[in-house]
C-alpha positions as a Markdown table, in Angstrom:
| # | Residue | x | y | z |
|---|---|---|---|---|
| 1 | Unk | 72.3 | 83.7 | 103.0 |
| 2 | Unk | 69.9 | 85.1 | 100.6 |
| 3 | Unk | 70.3 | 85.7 | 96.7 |
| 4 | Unk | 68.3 | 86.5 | 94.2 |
| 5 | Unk | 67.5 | 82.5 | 93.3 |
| 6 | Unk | 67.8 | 80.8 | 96.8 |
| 7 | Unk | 66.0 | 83.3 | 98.6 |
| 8 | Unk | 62.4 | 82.0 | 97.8 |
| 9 | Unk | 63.6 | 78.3 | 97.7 |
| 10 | Unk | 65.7 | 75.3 | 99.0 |
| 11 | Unk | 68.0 | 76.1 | 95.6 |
| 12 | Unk | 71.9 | 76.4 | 96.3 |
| 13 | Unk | 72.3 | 79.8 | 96.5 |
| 14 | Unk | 75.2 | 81.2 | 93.2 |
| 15 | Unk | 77.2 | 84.0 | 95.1 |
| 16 | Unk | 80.3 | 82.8 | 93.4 |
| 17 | Unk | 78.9 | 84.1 | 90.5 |
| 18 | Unk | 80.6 | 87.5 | 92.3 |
| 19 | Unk | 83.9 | 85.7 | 90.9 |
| 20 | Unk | 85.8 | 86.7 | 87.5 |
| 21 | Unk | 86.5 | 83.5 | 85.4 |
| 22 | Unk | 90.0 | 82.9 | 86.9 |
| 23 | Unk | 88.4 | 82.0 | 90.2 |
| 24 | Unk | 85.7 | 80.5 | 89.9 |
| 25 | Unk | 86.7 | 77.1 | 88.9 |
| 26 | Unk | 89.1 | 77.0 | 92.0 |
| 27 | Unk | 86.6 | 77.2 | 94.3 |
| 28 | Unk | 85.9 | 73.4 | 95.2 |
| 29 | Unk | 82.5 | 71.9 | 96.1 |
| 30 | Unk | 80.8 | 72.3 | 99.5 |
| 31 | Unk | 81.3 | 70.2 | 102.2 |
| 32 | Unk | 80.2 | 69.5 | 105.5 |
| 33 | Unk | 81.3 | 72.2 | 108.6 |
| 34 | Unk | 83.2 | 68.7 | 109.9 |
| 35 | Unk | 85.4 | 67.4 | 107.3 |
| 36 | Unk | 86.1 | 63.6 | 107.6 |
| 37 | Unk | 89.3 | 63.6 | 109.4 |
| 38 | Unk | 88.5 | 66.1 | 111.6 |
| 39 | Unk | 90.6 | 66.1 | 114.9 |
| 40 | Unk | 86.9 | 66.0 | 117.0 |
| 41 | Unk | 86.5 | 62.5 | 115.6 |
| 42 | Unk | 89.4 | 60.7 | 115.5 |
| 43 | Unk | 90.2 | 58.1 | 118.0 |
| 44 | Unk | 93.0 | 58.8 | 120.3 |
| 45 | Unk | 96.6 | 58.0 | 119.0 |
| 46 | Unk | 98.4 | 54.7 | 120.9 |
| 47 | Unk | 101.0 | 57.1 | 122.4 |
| 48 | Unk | 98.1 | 59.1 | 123.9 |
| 49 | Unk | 98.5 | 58.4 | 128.0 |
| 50 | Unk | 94.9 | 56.8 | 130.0 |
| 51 | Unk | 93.8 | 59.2 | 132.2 |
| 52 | Unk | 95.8 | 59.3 | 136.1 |
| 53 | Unk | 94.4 | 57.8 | 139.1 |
| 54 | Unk | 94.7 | 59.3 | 142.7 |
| 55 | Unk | 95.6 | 57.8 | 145.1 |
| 56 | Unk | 91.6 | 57.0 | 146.5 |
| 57 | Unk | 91.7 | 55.2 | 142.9 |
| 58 | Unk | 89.2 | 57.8 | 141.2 |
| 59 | Unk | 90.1 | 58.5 | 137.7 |
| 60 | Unk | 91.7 | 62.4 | 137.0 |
| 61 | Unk | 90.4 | 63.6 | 133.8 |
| 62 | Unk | 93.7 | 64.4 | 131.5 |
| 63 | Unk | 94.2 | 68.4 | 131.3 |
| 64 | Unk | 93.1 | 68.9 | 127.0 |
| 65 | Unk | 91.8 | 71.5 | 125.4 |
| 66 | Unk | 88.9 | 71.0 | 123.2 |
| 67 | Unk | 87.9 | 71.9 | 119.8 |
| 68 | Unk | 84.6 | 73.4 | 121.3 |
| 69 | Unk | 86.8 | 75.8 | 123.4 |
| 70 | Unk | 88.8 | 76.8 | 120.9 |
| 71 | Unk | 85.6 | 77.9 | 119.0 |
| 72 | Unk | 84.5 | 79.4 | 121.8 |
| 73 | Unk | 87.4 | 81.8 | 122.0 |
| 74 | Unk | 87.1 | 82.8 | 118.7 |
| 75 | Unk | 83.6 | 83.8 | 119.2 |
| 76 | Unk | 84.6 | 85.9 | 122.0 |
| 77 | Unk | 87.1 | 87.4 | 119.9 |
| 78 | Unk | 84.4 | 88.2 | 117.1 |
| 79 | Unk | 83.3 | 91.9 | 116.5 |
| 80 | Unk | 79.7 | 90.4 | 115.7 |
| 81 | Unk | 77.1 | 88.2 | 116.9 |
| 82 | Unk | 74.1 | 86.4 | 114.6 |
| 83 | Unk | 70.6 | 86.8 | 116.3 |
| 84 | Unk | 68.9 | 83.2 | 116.5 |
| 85 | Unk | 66.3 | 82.2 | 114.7 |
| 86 | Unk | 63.6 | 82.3 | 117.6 |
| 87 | Unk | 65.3 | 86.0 | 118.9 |
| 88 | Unk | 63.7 | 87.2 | 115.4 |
| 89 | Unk | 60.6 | 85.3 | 115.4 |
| 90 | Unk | 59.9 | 87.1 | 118.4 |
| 91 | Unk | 60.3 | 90.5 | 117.5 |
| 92 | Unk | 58.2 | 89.9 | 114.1 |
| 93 | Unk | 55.4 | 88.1 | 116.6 |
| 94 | Unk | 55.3 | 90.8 | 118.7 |
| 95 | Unk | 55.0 | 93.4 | 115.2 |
| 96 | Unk | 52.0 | 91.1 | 113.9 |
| 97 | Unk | 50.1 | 91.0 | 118.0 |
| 98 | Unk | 49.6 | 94.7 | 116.8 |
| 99 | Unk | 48.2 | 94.7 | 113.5 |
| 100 | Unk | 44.9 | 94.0 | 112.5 |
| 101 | Unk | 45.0 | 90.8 | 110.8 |
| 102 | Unk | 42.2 | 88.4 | 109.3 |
| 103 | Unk | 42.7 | 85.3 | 111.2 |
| 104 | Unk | 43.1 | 83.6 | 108.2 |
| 105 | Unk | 46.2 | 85.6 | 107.2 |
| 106 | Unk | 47.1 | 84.9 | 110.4 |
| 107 | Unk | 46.9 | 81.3 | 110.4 |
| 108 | Unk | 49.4 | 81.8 | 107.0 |
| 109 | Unk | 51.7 | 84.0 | 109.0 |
| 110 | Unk | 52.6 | 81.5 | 111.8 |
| 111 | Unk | 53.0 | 78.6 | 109.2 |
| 112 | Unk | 55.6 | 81.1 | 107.5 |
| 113 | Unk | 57.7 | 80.8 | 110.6 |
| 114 | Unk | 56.8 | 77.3 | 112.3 |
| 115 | Unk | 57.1 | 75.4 | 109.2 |
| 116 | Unk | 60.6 | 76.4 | 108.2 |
| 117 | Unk | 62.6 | 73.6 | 109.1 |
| 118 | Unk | 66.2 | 75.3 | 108.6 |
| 119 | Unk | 66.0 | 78.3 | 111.5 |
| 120 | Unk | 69.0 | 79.4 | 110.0 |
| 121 | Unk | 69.9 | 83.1 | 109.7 |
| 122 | Unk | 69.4 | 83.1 | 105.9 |
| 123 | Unk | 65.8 | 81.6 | 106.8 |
| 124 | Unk | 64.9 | 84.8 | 108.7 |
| 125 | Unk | 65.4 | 87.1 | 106.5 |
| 126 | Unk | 63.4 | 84.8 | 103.4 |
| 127 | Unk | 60.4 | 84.8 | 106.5 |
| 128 | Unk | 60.5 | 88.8 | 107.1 |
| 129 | Unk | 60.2 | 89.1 | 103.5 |
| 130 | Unk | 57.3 | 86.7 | 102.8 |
| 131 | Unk | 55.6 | 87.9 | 106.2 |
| 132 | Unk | 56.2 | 91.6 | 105.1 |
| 133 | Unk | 54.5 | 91.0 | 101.4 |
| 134 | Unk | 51.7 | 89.8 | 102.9 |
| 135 | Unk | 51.2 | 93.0 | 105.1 |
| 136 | Unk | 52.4 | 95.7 | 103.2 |
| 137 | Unk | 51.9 | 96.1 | 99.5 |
| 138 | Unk | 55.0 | 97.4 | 98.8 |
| 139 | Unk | 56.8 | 94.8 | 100.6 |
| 140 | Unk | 55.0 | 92.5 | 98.0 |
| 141 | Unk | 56.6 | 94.5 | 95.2 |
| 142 | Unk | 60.2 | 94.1 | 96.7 |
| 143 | Unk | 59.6 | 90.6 | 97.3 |
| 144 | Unk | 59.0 | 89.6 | 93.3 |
| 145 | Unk | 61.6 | 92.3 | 92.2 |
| 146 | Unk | 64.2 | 90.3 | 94.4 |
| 147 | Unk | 62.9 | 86.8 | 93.1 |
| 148 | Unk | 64.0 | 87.8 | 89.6 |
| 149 | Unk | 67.1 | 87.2 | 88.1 |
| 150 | Unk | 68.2 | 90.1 | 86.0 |
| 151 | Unk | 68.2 | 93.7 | 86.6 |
| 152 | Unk | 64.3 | 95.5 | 86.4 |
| 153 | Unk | 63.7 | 98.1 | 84.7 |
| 154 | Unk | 61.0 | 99.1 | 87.8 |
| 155 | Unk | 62.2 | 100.1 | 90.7 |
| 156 | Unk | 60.7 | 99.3 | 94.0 |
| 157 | Unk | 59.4 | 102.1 | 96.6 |
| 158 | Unk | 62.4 | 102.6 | 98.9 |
| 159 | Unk | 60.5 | 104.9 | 101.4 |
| 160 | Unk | 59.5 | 101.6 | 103.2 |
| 161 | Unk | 63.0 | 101.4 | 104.4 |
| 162 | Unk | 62.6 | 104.6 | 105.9 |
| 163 | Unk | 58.9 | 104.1 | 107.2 |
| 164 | Unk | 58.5 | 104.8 | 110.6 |
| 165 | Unk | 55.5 | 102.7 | 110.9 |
| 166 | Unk | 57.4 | 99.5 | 110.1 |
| 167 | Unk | 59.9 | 97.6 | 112.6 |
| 168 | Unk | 63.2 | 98.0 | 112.5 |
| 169 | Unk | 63.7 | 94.4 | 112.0 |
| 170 | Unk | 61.5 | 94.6 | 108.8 |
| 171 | Unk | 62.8 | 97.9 | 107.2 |
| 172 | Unk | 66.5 | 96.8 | 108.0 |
| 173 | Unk | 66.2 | 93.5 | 106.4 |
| 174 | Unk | 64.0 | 94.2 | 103.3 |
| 175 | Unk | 67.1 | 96.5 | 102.9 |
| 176 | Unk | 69.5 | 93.6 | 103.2 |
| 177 | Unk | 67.9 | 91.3 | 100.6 |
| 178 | Unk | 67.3 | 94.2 | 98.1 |
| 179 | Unk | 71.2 | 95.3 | 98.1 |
| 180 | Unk | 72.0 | 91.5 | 98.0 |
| 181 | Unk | 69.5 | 91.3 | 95.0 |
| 182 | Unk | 71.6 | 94.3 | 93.6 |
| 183 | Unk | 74.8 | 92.7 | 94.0 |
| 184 | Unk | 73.9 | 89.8 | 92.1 |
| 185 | Unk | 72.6 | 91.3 | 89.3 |
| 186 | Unk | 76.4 | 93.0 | 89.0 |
| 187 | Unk | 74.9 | 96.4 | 90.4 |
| 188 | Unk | 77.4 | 97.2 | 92.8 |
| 189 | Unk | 77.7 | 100.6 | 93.2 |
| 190 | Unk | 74.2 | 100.9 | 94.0 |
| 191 | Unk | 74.6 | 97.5 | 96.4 |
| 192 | Unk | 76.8 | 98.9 | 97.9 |
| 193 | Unk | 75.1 | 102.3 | 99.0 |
| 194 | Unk | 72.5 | 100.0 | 100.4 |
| 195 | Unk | 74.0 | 97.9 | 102.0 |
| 196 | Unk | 76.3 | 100.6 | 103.6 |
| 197 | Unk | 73.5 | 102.1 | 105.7 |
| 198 | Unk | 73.2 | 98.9 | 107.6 |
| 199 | Unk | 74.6 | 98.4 | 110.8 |
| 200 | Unk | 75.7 | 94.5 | 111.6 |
| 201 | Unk | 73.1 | 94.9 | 114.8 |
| 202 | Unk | 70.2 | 95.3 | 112.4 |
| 203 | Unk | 70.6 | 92.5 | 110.3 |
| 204 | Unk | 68.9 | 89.4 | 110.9 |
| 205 | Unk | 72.0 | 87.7 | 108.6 |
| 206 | Unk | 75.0 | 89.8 | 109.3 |
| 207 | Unk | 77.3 | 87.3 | 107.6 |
| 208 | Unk | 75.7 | 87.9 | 104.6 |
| 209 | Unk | 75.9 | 91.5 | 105.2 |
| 210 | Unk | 79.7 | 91.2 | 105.5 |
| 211 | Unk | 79.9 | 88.7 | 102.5 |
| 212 | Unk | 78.5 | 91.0 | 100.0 |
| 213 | Unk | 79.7 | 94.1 | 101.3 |
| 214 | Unk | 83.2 | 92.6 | 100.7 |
| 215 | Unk | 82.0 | 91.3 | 97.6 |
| 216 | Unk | 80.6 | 94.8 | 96.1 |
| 217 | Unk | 84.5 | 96.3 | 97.4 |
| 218 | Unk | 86.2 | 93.6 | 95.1 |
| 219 | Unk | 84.2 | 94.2 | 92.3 |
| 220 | Unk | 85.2 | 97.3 | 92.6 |
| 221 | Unk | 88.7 | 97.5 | 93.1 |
| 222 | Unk | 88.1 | 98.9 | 97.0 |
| 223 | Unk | 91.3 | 97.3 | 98.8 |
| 224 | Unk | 91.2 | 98.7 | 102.3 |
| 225 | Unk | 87.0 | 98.5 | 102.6 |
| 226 | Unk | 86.7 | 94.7 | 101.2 |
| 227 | Unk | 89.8 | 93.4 | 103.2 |
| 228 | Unk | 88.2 | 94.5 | 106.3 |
| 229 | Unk | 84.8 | 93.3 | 105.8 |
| 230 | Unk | 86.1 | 89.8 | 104.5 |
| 231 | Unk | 88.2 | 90.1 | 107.3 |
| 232 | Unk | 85.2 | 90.5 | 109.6 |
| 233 | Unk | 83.5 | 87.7 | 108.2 |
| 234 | Unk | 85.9 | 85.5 | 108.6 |
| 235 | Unk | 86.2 | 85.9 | 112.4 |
| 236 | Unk | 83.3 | 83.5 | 113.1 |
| 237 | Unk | 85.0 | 81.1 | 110.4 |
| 238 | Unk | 83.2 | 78.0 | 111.7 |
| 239 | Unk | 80.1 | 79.3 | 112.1 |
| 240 | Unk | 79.3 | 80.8 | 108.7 |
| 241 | Unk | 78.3 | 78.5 | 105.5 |
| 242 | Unk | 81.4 | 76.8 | 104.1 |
| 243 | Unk | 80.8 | 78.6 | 100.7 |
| 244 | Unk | 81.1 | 81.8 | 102.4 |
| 245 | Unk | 83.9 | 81.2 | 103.6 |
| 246 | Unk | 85.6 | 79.5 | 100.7 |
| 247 | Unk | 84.7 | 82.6 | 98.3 |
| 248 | Unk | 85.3 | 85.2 | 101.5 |
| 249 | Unk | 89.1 | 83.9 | 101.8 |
| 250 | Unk | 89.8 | 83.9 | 97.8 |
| 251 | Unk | 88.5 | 87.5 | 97.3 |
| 252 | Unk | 90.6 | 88.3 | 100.1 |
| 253 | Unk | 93.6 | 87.0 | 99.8 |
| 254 | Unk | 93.5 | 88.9 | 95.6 |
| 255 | Unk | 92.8 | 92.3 | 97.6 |
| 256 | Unk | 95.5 | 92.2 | 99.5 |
| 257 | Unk | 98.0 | 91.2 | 96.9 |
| 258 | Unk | 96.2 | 93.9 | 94.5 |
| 259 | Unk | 98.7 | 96.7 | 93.1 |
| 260 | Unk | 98.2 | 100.0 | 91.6 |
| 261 | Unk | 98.5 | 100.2 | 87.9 |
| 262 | Unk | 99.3 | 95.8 | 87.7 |
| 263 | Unk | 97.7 | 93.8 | 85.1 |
| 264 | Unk | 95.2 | 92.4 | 87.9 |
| 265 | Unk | 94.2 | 95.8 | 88.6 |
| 266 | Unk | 94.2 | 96.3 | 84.8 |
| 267 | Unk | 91.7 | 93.3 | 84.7 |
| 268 | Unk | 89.4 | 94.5 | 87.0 |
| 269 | Unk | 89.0 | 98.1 | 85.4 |
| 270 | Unk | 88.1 | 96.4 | 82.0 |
| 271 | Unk | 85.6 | 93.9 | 83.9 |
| 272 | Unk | 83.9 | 97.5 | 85.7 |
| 273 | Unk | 83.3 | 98.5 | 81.8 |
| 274 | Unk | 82.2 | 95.0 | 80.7 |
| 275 | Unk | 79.6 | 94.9 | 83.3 |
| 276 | Unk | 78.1 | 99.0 | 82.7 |
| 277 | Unk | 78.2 | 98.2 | 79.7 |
| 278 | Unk | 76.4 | 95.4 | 79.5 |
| 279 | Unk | 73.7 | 97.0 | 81.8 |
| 280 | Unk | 73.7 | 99.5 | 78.8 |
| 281 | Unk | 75.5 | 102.3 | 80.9 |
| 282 | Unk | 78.0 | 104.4 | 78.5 |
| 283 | Unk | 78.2 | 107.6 | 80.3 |
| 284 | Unk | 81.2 | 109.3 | 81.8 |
| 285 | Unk | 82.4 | 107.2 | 83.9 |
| 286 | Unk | 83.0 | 104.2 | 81.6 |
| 287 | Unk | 84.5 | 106.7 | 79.2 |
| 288 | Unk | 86.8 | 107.4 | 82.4 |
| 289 | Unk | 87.4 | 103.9 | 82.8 |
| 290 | Unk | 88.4 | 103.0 | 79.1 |
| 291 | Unk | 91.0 | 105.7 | 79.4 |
| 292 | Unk | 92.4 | 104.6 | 82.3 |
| 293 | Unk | 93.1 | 100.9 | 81.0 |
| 294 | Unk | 94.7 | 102.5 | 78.0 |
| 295 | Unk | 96.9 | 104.9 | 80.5 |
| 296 | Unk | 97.8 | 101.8 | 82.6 |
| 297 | Unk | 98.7 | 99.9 | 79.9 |
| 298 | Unk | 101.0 | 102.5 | 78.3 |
| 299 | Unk | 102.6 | 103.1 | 81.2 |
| 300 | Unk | 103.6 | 99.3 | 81.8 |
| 301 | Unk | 104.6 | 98.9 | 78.2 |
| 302 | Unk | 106.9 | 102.1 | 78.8 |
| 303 | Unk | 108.6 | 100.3 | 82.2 |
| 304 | Unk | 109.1 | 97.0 | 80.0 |
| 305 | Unk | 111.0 | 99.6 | 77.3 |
| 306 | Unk | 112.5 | 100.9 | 79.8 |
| 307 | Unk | 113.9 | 97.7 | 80.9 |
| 308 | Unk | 114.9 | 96.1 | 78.2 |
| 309 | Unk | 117.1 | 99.3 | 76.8 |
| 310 | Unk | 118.7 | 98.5 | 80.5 |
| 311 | Unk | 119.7 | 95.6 | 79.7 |
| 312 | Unk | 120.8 | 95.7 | 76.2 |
| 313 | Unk | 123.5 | 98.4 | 78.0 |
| 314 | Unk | 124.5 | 96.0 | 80.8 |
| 315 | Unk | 124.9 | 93.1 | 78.1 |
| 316 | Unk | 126.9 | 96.0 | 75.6 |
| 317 | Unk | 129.0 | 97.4 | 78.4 |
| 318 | Unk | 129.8 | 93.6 | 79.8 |
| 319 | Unk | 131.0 | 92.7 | 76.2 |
| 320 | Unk | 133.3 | 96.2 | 76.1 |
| 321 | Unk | 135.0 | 95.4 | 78.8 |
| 322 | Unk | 135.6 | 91.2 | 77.9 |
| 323 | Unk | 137.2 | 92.8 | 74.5 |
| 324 | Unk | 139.3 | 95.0 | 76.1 |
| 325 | Unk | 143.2 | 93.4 | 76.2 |
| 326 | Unk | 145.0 | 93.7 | 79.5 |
| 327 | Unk | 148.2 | 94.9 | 78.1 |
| 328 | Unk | 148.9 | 96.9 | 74.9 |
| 329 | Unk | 150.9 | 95.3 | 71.9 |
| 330 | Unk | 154.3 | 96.3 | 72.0 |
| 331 | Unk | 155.1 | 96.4 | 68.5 |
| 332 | Unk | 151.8 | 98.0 | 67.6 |
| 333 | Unk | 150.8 | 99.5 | 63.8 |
| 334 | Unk | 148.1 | 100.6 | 61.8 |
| 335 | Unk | 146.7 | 98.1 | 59.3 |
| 336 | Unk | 146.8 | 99.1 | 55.7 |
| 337 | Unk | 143.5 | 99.7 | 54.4 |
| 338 | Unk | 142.9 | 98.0 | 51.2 |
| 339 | Unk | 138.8 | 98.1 | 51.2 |
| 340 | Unk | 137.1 | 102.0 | 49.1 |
| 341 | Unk | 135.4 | 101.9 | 53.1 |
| 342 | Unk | 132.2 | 102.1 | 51.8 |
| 343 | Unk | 129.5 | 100.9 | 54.3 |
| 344 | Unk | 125.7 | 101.4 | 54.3 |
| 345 | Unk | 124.3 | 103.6 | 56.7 |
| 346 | Unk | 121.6 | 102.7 | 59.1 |
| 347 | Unk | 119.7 | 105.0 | 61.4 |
| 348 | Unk | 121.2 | 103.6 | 64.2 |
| 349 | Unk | 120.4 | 106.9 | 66.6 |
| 350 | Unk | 116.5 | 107.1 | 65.8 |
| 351 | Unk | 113.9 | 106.5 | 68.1 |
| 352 | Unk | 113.0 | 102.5 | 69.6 |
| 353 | Unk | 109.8 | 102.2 | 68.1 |
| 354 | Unk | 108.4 | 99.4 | 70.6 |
| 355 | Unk | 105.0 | 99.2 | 69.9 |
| 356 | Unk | 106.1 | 98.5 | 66.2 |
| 357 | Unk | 107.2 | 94.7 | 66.6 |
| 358 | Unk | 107.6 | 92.2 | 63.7 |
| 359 | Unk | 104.8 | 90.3 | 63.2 |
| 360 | Unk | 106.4 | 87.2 | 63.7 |
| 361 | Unk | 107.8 | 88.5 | 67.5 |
| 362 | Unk | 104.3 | 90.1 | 68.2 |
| 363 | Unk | 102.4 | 87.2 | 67.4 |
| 364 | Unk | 105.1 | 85.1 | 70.0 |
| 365 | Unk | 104.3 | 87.9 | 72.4 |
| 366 | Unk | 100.6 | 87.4 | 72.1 |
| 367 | Unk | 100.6 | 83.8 | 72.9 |
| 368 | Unk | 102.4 | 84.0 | 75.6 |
| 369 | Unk | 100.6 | 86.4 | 77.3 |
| 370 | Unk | 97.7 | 84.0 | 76.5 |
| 371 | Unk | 99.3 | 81.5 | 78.4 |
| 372 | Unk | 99.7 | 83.1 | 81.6 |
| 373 | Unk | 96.8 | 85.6 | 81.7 |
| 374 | Unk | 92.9 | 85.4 | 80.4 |
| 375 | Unk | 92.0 | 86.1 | 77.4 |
| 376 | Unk | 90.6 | 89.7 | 77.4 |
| 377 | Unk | 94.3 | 90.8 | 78.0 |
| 378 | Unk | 95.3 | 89.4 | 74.2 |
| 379 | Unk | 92.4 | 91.6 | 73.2 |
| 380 | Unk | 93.3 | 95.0 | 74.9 |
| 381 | Unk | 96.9 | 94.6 | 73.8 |
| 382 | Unk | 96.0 | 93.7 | 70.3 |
| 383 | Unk | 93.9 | 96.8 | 70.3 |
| 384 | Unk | 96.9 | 99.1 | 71.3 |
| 385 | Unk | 98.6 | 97.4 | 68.2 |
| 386 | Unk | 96.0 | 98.8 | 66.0 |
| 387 | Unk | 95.6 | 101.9 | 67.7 |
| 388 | Unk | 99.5 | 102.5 | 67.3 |
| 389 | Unk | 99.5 | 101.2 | 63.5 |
| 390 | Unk | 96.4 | 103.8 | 63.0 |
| 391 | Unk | 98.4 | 106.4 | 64.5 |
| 392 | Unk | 101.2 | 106.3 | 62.3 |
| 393 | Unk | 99.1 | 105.7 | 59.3 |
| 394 | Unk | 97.6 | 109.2 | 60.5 |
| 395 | Unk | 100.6 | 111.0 | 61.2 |
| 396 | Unk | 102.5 | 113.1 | 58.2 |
């Protein structure tokens, strides 16, 4: 995988920091692809039968099926395939055998590739990108853009992803690790148009293509999109890094249980404007955004009216009925009314003003939504309070 840190170095890549708060301290730390335990390694129970013998006394191996076909089938199943470490090697080999390069250089260029000691996919792309800065000076201005870890102001050339005179293999994945550097400086929308003009053939690492594709589509509240690219990755499982997979099932398993106008969807909206706004971006759109939140929340606090007037005329008709006597008095009369009959009036038929609350029920309210939910939602509700309490200050 490559990120904006780990791409350069051995460093533990940080794409959980694509996770809101509520998630990220439930994701566990790595372990191996094995775990201890794992049915590949245990012995074989007591009950477990020795293999048969025939009659000519040769030993029948016992009919099981293996973990290592299992994976197999799944692989089969996949929709994608990762090139291998050498498969790339090759094609930027054969790139190089046409350039006219300083045999010095050259002697640099080989190292690039024969010293890695991981051959992983995430190594391939870090050894386009370092044997592409050395070539092509704009390469070398991606390349330190990407090893930074907040947005630029500077934007690199992007006409070498289109340059004809370049490899597919090197235009594709210079592509890759700039929309991944975009993702993980919260720039999603823009990742995300990157990263959506690559095909999973192109990629030297099209799990992290997948991963961060998903990833941009949760960040921004795309359910269909990020469920089937998560989805994707997942289907080689066992063969991607165990943090991928970790963060891959998490972000899926929230988009599918995401629902228009809920409080998560609520969250995520607010978290859009936290980020543009922290990237100094108060246009339109965040404008938009704010009003929506506002809208949503209305609208929920108007169901919860809704409900509880329900059931304050399920609890009054249920107590109508319990008074009610089964048979009228025989001997029945009308009391005599000793009392003037003075009683003081209340405005009994004016409108439930629900946004109104005591202080000492609003402030009950308050903390228990701090209790089940994080605590930006305390703040937007608390804002409606004001926003309602300037209202009626305002009004005649």
């Amino acid at each position: 995988m490559l990120c904006c840190r780990g791409a350069w170095s051995d460093e533990t890549p940080s794409e959980d920091r694509l996770l809101p708060p509520s998630t990220e301290e439930a994701i566990p730390g790595e372990q191996s692809e094995l775990a201890p335990g794992d049915a590949s390694e245990q012995p074989p129970a007591e009950s477990e039968q020795p293999p048969a013998e025939s009659e000519s006394g040769q030993t029948e191996p016992v009919a099981t099926t293996s973990l290592a076909a299992g994976e197999d089938a799944l692989a089969r199943r996949a929709t994608w395939q990762e090139p291998t470490y050498d498969e790339v090697e090759m094609q930027i080999r054969e790139w190089l055998d046409g350039l006219d390069v300083p045999s010095d250089m050259r002697g640099e260029l080989d190292r690039v590739w024969s010293d890695n000691r991981e051959r992983t996919a995430r190594a391939a792309v870090n050894a386009i990108l370092q044997t592409a800065a050395m070539v092509d000076p704009r390469a070398k201005d991606l390349w330190q853009l990407v090893r930074q870890t907040k947005p630029s102001e500077s934007s690199p050339d992007l006409s070498l992803f289109d340059d004809p005179r370049l490899p597919g293999v090197v235009r594709h994945n210079l592509r890759l690790a700039y929309g991944i550097w975009l993702a993980n400086t919260r720039l999603y929308d823009e990742s995300l148009e990157i990263l959506g003009k690559l095909e999973l053939e192109q990629a030297a690492d099209p799990g992290a293509l997948l991963f961060y594709r998903g990833a941009n589509n949760y960040r921004l509240r795309q359910r269909e999109p990020g469920i089937q690219a998560l989805g994707q990755l997942l289907e080689r499982e066992s063969e991607i890094p165990v943090r991928f997979a970790r963060v891959a099932k998490l972000m899926k398993s929230e988009l599918e249980a995401l629902k228009p106008d809920s409080l998560d969807e609520v969250a995520k909206l607010m978290d859009s404007i936290h980020v543009r706004l922290d990237h100094g971006r108060a246009g339109k759109r965040v404008r938009t955004e704010e009003d929506d939140v506002i809208a949503k929340l209305d609208k929920m606090i108007e169901k919860l009216e809704q409900q509880r007037q329900q059931q304050q005329q399920q609890q009054q008709s249920g107590q109508g009925g319990q008074n009610q006597p089964s048979s009228p008095k025989s001997d029945s009369s009308l009391p005599q009314m000793s009392a003037p009959g003075n009683v003081d009036p209340k405005d009994v038929d004016g409108p439930v003003d629900w946004g109104n609350l005591p202080p000492k029920e609003r402030e009950e309210a308050l903390q228990e939504l701090g209790k089940r939910y994080p605590s930006h939602y305390r703040d937007v509700i608390e804002e409606y309070f004001r926003d309602l309490a300037r209202k009626e200050v305002e009004s005649p």
